[in-house]
Wavefront OBJ file of the C-alpha trace (Angstrom):
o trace
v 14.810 30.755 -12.537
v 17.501 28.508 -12.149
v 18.790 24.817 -13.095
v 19.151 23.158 -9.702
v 21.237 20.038 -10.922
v 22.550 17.101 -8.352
v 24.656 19.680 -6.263
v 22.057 21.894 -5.530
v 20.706 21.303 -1.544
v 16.964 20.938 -2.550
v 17.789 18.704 -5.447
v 16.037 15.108 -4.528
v 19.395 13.098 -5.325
v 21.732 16.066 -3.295
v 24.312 13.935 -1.196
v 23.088 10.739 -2.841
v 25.837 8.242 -1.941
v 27.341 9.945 1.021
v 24.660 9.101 3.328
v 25.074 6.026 5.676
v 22.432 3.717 6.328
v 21.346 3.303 10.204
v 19.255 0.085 9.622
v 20.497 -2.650 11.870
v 19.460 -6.274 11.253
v 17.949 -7.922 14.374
v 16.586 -11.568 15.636
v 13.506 -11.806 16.209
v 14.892 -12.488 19.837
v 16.768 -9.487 19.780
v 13.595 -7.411 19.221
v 12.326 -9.123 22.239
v 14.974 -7.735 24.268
v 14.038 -3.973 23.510
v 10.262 -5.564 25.145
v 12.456 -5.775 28.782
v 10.317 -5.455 31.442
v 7.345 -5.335 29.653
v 4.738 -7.859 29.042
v 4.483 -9.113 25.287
v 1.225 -9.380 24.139
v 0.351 -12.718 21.831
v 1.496 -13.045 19.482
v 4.555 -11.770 20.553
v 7.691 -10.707 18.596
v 6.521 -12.167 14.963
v 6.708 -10.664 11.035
v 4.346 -8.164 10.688
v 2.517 -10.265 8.471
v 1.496 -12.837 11.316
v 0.833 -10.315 13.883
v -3.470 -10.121 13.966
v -3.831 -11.200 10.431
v -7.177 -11.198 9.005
v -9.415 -13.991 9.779
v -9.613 -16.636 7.131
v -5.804 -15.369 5.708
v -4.171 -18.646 6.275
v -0.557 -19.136 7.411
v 1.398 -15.995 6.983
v 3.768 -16.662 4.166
v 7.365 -16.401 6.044
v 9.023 -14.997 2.909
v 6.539 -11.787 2.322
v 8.540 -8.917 4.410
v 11.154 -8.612 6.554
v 10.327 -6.499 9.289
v 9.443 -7.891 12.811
v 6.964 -6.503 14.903
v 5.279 -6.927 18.723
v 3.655 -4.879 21.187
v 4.067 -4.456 25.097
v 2.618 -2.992 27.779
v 3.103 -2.425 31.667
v 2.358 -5.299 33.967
l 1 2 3 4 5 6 7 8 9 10 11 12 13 14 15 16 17 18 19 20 21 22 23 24 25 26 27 28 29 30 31 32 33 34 35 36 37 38 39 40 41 42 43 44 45 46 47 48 49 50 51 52 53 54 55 56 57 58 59 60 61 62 63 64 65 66 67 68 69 70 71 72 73 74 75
C-alpha cells in the first residue's frame, strides 16, 4: 500500500488552489431575467429563506443566506 500525499489524483486536497471558482454574484433582478418568458410564481425571485416559509416563522431575517431563489412555469 502506498502514501498518497497532496499530489496524488485521488488525494481530497489534489489541485487544491488551481481550481477557479464559477460562482457569479447576481441581483435578485438579474435572477429574474433567467425567469424570461416564464411566469414567476409569488413570491417571486426572493432569499431562499422567504420563499414558502413556515407558517408562524416571522419575517425572514435578510442577513441568514445568500442565495436567491424563485420558480416559473409556462403560461
Amino acid at each position: 500500500m502506498s502514501a498518497r500525499g497532496p499530489t496524488h489524483p485521488r488525494h481530497p486536497r489534489a489541485g487544491h488552489g488551481r481550481r477557479r471558482s464559477t460562482e457569479a454574484v447576481r441581483s435578485p433582478d438579474r435572477i429574474a431575467d433567467f425567469f424570461h418568458g416564464l411566469e414567476i410564481l409569488e413570491p417571486g425571485v426572493v432569499r431562499t429563506s422567504a420563499w414558502r416559509p413556515d407558517p408562524g416563522a416571522g419575517d425572514p431575517d435578510i442577513l441568514r443566506g445568500h442565495a436567491v431563489c424563485g420558480v416559473g412555469r409556462k403560461p
